[in-house]
N, C-alpha and C positions, 0 to 999 in steps of 0.2 A: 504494500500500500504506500501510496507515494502520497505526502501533506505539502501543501503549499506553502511558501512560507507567508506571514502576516508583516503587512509594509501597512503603514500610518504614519500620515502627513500630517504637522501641526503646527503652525506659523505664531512664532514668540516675538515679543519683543528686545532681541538682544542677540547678540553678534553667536555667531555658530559653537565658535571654541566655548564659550561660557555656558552656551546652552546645552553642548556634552555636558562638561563637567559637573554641571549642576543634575541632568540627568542619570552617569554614575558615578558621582564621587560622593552626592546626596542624595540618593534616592532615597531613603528612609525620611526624609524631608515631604515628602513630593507624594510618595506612595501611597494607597489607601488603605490602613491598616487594616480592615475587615478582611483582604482581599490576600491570602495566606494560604499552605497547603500543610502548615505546621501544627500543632497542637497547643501550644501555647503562643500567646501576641509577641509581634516583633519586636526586639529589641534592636536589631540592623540589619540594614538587606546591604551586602556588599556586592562586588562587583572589581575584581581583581585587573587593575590595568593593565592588561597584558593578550594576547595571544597567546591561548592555552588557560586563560587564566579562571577562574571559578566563578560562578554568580550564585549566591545561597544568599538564604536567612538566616541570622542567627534569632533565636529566640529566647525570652526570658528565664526560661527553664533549662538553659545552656544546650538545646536543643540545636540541631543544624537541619536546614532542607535545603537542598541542590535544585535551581532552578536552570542553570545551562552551565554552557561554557562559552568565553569566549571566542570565538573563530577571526577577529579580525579586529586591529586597535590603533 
């Protein structure tokens, strides 16, 4: 089974580099906590800058959930 991938366009106010950065360097800022696969509330959703690098949650209950990887930075 082959999945598409999911592209979303969304026009901010503020220069591209900022608007990454604020997308993964804060996403735990930005995110909507309800919206989790974890068992306990977030305490950070990281996003490792790198190629290869990790994207999870960490949660209150020192809990981890793996939400991708990165493929390209």
């Amino acid at each position: 089974m082959s999945i598409a991938p999911i592209r979303r366009e969304i026009v901010v106010g503020t220069g591209q580099a900022r608007a990454f950065e604020v997308f993964t360097a804060d996403m735990t800022s930005w995110w909507p906590s309800a919206h989790h696969i974890g068992s306990a509330p977030i305490k950070e959703i990281v996003i490792e800058p790198r190629a290869g690098g990790r994207w999870f949650t960490l949660h209150e209950d020192g809990t981890e959930t793996s939400t991708g990887v990165v493929t390209g930075w």
